[in-house]
N, C-alpha and C positions, 0 to 999 in steps of 0.2 A: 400576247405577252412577250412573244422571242422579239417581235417590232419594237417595244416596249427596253428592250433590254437590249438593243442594237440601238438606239436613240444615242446622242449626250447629251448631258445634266443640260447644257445651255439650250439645246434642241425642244427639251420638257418644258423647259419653262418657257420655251416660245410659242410652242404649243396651246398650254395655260395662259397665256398673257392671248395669243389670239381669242383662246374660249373666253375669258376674261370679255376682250373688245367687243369678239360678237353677243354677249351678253347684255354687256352695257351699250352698245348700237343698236339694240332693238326698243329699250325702253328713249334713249335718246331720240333715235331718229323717229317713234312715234311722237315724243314731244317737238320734236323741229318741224316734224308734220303739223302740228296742229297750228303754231308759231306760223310758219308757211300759211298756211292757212287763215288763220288771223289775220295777218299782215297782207294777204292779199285781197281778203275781204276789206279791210280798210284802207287798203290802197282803191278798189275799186269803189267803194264809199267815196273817196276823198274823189276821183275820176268821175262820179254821181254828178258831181254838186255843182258842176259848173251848170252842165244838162241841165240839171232841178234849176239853177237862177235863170238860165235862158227862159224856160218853160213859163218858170215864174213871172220874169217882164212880158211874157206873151200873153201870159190871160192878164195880166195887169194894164195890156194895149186894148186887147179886143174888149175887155171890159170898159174902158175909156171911148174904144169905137163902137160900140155898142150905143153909149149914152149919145155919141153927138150923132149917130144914123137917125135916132128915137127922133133928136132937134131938127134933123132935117128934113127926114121925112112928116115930123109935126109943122113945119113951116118958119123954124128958127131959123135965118138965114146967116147972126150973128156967130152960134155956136156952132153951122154947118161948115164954117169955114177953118174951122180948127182940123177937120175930119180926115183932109188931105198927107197934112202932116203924120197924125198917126197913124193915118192907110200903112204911111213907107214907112215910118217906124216898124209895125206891125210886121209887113214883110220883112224886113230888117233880125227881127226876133226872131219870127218862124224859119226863115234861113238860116241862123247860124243856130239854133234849138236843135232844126236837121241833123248840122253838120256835127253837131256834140253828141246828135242818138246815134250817127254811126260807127261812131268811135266805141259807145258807152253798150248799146242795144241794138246791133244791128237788128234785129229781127220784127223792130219796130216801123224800118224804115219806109216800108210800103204801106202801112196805116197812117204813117206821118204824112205820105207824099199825098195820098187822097185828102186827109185833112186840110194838107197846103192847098190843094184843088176847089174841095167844096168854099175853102176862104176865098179864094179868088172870085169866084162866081158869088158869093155873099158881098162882099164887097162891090163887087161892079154892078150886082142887082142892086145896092144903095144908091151906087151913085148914078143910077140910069133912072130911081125911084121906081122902079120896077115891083116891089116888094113892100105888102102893107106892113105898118109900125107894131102889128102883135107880131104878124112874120118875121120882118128884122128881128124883134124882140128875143122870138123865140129860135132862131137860128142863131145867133151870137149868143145864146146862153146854151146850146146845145153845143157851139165851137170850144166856148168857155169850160163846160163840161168834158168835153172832150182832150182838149188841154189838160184840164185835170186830174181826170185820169190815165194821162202818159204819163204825167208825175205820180203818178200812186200804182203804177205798173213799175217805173224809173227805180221809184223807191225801195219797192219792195223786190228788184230786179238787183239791184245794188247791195241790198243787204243793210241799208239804214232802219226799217222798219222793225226790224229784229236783234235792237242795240243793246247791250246787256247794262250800260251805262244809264244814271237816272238823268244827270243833267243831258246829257245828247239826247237821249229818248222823248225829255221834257222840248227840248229846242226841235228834235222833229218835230212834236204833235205840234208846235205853235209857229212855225214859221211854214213849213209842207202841209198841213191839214187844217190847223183851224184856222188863222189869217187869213190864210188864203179865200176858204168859205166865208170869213167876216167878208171881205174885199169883194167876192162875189154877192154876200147878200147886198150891202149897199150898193155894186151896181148895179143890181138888177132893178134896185129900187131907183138909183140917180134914172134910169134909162126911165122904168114906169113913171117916177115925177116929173121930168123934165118933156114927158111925152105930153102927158093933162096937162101942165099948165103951159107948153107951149098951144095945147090945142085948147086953154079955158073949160075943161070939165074936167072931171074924176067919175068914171064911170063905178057903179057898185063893187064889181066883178072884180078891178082894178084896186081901187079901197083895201076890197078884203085881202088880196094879195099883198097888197102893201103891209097890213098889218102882220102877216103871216111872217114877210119877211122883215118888218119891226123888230118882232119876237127871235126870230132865228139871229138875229142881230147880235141883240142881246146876248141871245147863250152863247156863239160862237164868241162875242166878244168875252164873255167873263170866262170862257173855259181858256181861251189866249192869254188872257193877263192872269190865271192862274199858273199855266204851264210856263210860263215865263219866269211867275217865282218860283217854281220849283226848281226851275233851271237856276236861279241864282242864288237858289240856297244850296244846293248842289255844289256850284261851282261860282266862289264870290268872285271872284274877277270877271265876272259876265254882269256885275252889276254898275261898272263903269261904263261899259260898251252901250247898255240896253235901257238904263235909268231915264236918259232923255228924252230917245224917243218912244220911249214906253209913254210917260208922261204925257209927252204932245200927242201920242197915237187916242189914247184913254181921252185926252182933252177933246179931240176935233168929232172922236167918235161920237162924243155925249154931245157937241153941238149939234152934229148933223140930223143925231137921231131926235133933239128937239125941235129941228126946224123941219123933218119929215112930219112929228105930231104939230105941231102949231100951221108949219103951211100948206098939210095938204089933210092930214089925218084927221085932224081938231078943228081944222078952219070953217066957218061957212060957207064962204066963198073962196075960189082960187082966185087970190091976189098979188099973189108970190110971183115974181118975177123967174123967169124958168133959167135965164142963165144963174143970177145968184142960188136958186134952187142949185144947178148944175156946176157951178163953182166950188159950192159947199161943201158937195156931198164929193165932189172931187179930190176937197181938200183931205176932207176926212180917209177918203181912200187912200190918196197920197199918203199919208200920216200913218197906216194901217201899210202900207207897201213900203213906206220906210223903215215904219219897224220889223215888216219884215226884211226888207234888203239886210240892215241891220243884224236882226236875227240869223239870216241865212250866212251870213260874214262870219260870222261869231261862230255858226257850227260848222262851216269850212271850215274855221279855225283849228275847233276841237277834232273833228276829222283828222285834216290833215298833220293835228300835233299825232294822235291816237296813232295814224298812220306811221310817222315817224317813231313816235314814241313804241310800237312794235316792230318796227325796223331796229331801230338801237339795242330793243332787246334781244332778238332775234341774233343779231351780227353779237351780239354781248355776249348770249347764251353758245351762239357757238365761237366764237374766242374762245371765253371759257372752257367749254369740252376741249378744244385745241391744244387751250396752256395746259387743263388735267390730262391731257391723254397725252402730252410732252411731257409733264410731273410725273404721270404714271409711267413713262418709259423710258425715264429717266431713273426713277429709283425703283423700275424694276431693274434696269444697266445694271445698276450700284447696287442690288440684291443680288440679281444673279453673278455679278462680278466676287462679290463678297462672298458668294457659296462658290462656286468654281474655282475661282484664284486658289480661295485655301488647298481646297481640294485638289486642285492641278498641283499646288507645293507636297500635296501628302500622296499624290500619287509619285511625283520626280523625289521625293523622300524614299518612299516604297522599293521604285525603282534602283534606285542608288543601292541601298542595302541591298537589293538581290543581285545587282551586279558587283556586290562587296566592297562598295564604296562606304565606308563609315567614317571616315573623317570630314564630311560636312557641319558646318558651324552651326549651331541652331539658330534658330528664325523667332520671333515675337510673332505669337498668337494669341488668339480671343479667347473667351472663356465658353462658346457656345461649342456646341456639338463634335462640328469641323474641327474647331479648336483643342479637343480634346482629343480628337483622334492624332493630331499633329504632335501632340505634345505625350501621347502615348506610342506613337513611332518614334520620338527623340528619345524616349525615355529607352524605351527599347534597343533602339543602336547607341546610348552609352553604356547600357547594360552588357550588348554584346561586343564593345570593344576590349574589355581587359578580356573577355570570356577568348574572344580570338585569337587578343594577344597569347594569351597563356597557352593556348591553343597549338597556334604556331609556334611558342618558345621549345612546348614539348614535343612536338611532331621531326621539328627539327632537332634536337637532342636524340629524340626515337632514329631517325634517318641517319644519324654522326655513328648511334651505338651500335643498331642494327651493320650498317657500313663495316663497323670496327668487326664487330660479331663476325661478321659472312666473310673478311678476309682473314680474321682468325682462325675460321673455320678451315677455308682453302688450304691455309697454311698448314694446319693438324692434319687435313685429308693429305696433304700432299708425304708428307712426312710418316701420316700412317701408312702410307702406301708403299714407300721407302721400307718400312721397317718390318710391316709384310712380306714385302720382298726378301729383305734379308731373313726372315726367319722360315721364307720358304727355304733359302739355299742352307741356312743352320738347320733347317727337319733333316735335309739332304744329304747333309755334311753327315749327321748325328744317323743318321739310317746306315751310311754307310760304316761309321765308326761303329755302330752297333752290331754291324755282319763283320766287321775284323777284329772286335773285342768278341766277339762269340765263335769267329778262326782261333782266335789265341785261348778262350778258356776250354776247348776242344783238346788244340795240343797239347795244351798243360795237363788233361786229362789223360791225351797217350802218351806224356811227359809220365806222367803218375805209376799209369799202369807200368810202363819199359821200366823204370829206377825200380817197380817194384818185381818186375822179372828180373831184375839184373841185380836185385839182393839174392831175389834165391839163387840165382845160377851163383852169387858169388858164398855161398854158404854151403854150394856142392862145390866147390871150386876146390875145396879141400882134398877129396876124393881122389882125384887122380890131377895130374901136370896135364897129361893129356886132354885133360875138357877145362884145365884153367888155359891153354893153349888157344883151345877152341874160344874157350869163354874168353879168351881176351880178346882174338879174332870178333868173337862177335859181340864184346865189349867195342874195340874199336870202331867197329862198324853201327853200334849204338851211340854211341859219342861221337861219332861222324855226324847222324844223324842228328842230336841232339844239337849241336854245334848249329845246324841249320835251323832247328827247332827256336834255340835259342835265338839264331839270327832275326828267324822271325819274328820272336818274340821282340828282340828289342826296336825292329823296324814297327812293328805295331805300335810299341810303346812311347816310340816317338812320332809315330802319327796322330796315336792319343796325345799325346802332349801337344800336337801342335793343333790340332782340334781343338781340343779345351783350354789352349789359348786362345785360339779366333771364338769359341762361347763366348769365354772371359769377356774378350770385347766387345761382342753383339748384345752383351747382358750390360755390359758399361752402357753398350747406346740406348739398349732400352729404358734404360734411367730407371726407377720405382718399381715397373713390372718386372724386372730382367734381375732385379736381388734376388731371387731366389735361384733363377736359373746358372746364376752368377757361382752362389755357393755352392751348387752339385757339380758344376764348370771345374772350379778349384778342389772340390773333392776326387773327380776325373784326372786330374792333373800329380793332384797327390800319388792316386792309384798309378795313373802311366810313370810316376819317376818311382817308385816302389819299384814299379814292375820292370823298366829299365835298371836302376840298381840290380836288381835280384836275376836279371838278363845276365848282368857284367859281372856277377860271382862263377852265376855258371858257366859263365865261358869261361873265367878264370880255372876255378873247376873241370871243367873239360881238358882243359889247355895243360893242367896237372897231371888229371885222368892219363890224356894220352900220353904224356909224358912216363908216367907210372908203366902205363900199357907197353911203351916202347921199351921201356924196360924191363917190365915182366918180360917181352919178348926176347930180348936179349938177356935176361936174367931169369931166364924157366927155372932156376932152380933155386933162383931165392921166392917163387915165387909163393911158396909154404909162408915162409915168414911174413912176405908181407901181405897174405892173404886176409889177415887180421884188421888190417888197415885198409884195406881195399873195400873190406863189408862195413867199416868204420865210414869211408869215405863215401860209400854205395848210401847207407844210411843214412849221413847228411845230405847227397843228394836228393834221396826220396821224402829227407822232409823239406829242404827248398824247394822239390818239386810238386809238391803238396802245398808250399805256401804260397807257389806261384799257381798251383791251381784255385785255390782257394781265395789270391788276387785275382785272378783272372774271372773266376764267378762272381765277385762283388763288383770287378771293374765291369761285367758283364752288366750284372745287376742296375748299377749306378749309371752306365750310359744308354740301358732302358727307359731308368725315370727321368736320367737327361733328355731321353729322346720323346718321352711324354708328356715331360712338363715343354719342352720344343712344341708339342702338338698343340697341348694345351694353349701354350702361349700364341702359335700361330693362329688358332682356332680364335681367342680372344679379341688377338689382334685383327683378324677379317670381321669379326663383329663390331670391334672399332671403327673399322675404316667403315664398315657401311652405317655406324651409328653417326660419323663424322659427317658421311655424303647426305644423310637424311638432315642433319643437321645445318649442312651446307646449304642444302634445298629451303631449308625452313627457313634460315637467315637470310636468303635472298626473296623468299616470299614474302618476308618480314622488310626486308631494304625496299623490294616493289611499294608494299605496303604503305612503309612511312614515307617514299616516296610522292603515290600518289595524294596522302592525306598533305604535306608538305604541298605540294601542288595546287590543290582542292583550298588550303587555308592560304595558300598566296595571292588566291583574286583579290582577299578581303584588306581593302586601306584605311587605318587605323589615322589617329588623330596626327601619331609621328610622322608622318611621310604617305611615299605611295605604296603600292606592294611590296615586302619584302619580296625580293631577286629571288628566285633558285636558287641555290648551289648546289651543282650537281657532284661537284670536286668534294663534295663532302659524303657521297656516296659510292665516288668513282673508286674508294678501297675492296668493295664488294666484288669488284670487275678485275 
């Protein structure tokens, strides 16, 4: 089967078409055999016939030299002189009869050459008169016999004997079998009559024989002119040929045979004169040899047509087979053509579509098999040409967006990265503003407590000059203090302010996430210019203090009076320095949850950037994607044109 399936289509059916041949050349060439056959058999029939007419003038001689040896050795000296002639006739016959049986029968030819032998020596014993008249008699009828049966050995050597034709069959038995026996009964008889009445007696012995051969006369004659008509009722145009001398053969027959009764048979006396006796019966035989010449003409004829006429069919029959087995391989061509062609178009179909060729034209197909396979591949690549088209319309749209996506993307990671950045250095900023907003609500706290020790000293301050002295001393040196405290304060307060400007703006850039941080930014800023204001009273305040202070010092003794105003002025200090504590733990407060919504927000924003980079990732495995699909649908050529092109510039924004 794998032989079978490594074959092609044209290879099987050469295959087939030989099985085919050798099928049909076996019953053929046993008929061309048999034809061969025939045709050789009737060719060597027709090769037969000349041999058989030879043979036949040969007992037709020795039967003639038979009769005039009878005359000469009876003492006819008239019909002994004829005897010469037919001697060399005679040899004449038997020599070229030879030269026909070595052509025809070799295997005859050393029975022939003795037969040629003992003629010679029969013959010379005649004319030496060596040999009495029954002797001759019966050695020229045993020659004659002899003769006879090389033709009925010829015959049946040839294949005439076994003629499946009735007229042929009928034209042997009467021209090779019974004529011939006619022609020898009356010689035998011209030889016994022409012997008595050359010698004036008829011995009993001879009588009787004569009668005997009377008789055989007869039936060989009437089975001849029977087989004759059969032959020409067989074949009428054999009754042109054979009518006449049938006639004169039938005529001379019935004469001779009533001059054998009247002048030797029936007679009293022999009176008969022995040449006319020998004339006679010569005629008759002649007449009997002409119709056989006649006869033997006629079935050469038939022969040699039969012969031909199986040659013509022979060379007919095979033409024939010739021209059918040119028809037959000729519309096996144009079968196998007609299956393969198609089929080689539905395979370069086939092909074409898998090398994503679809814009071939359709082709005119049959309604058979092939044909529908043809027309179910065409059907199917216009099926799948919009399919492609659309195919490709969206791969490449896929590949534009993805494109557009992935450099989107870039541009979001790039910028979250940025912004990361920046809200690493705003955690930084805000860590630090958060350890100097909790310096300052610290101080504002020892702010708190001193205004609040510097009420009570200033409420014993009354007591004595001597500890308002002290206490101013160490008022002054609390308001020195404070002065610094203050400084600090207001340095803070404008590093918050300028902190929670730069929020302000990093929340500007953050755009959408950064409102919020934006508003606790501005809240921070609120608080720092609070706390700045309330900085610059107290210095202003101090800047009074000491001035007071300087005066108390120089004025120890108004220092009663204005001790009242002094715990007045203590006491508004302690509560600005109460309100500045009190900003300063909100401002505390408030750049904590600035510094946690900062965390927050950085915190977000690094899950941003890596939601972006995932993101980035995905859209270029998305861009590869409709890439290679864009690629993968560009083999395939549509009706419009050839593959749409690449374009990679429509991808190259990913990059």
């Amino acid at each position: 089967m794998q032989l079978l399936d490594r074959l092609r289509l044209s290879h099987k059916f050469l295959i087939l078409g030989g099985i085919a041949l050798v099928m049909m050349a076996l019953p053929a060439g046993l008929y061309l055999h048999g034809r061969v056959d025939q045709m050789q058999a009737l060719s060597a029939q027709a090769r037969a016939m000349p041999a058989l007419q030879q043979l036949g003038q040969a007992v037709r001689l020795a039967q003639t030299h038979r009769g005039l040896s009878a005359a000469l050795l009876g003492g006819d000296t008239q019909l002994a002189a004829r005897r010469p002639a037919v001697r060399d006739a005679l040899d004449q016959a038997l020599q070229a009869a030879g030269a026909r049986l070595d052509g025809v029968a070799p295997g005859q030819a050393a029975e022939f050459a003795r037969l040629r032998q003992d003629w010679q020596a029969l013959q010379q014993g005649v004319a030496e008169r060596a040999v009495a008249p029954a002797q001759s008699l019966a050695r020229h009828t045993q020659l004659v016999a002899r003769l006879l049966a090389f033709s009925d050995q010829l015959l049946h050597a040839s294949g005439l004997s076994t003629s499946d034709r009735r007229d042929t069959q009928a034209l042997i038995q009467a021209t090779l079998q019974q004529l011939p026996m006619l022609g020898e009964q009356l010689g035998q008889m011209r030889a016994m009559g022409t012997g008595a009445l050359a010698r004036g007696e008829l011995a009993p012995e001879t009588r009787g024989q004569l009668r005997a051969l009377r008789a055989r006369a007869d039936e060989f004659d009437a089975a001849s002119q029977a087989s004759l008509q059969r032959a020409t009722q067989h074949a009428p145009g054999l009754t042109a040929a054979l009518g006449e001398p049938l006639a004169a053969e039938k005529a001379r027959v019935a004469e001779a045979l009533r001059l054998v009764d009247d002048g030797l048979l029936e007679a009293a006396s022999l009176q008969l004169p022995a040449a006319r006796y020998f004339d006679t019966l010569t005629a008759s035989i002649e007449a009997v040899n002409a119709l056989g010449g006649q006869a033997t003409d006629a079935l050469l004829a038939v022969v040699q047509d039969q012969a031909a006429a199986a040659r013509r069919a022979l060379w007919l029959v095979v033409g024939m087979l010739a021209a059918l087995l040119l028809l037959a391989v000729a519309l096996a061509g144009v079968f196998v053509r007609s299956i393969t062609r198609p089929l080689g178009q539905a395979v370069d179909l086939a092909r074409a579509v898998a090398g994503g060729d679809l814009a071939g034209a359709d082709r005119p197909h049959g309604s058979n098999e092939v044909g529908q396979l043809i027309a179910a591949q065409q059907q199917m690549r216009a099926q799948l040409r919009p399919i492609v088209a659309q195919v490709r319309h969206g791969s490449e749209g896929v590949a534009l967006a993805s494109g557009e996506i992935a450099q989107g993307n870039h541009d979001l990671s790039g910028r979250t990265e940025a912004q990361a950045s920046a809200l690493e250095e705003t955690a930084a900023s805000m860590e630090q503003l958060s350890a100097t907003v909790q310096h300052n609500a610290e101080a504002a706290r020892e702010a708190s407590a001193l205004a609040e020790h510097t009420r009570d000293m200033a409420r014993q301050g009354g007591t004595s000059v001597e500890q308002v002295v002290g206490t101013m001393r160490s008022v002054h040196e609390a308001q020195q203090q404070m002065a610094d405290i203050i400084q600090v304060i207001d340095g803070i307060a404008f590093q918050t302010n300028l902190l929670a400007l730069n929020a302000a703006v990093e929340a500007a850039r953050a755009g959408e996430q950064g409102r919020g941080f934006a508003v606790v930014a501005g809240e921070v800023r609120s608080l720092a210019g609070r706390s700045g204001e309330a900085a610059k009273q107290i210095r202003t305040l101090i800047e009074a203090s000491r001035t007071r202070v300087d005066q108390g010092n120089q004025q120890a003794a108004a220092a009663g009076q204005t001790m009242a105003e002094v715990v007045h002025s203590i006491q508004r200090l302690s509560a600005l320095v109460g309100q500045i504590s009190t900003a300063s733990q909100e401002q505390a407060n408030g750049v904590a949850q600035v510094g946690e919504a900062v965390a927050a927000l950085d915190q977000t924003t690094q899950q941003n950037a890596a939601l972006v980079e995932q993101m980035a990732a995905a859209a270029d495995g998305l861009s590869s994607q409709a890439q290679g699909l864009v690629q993968a649908v560009a083999v395939f050529r549509t009706a419009g044109g050839n593959a749409a092109a690449y374009r990679p510039a429509a991808l190259a924004l990913a990059y």
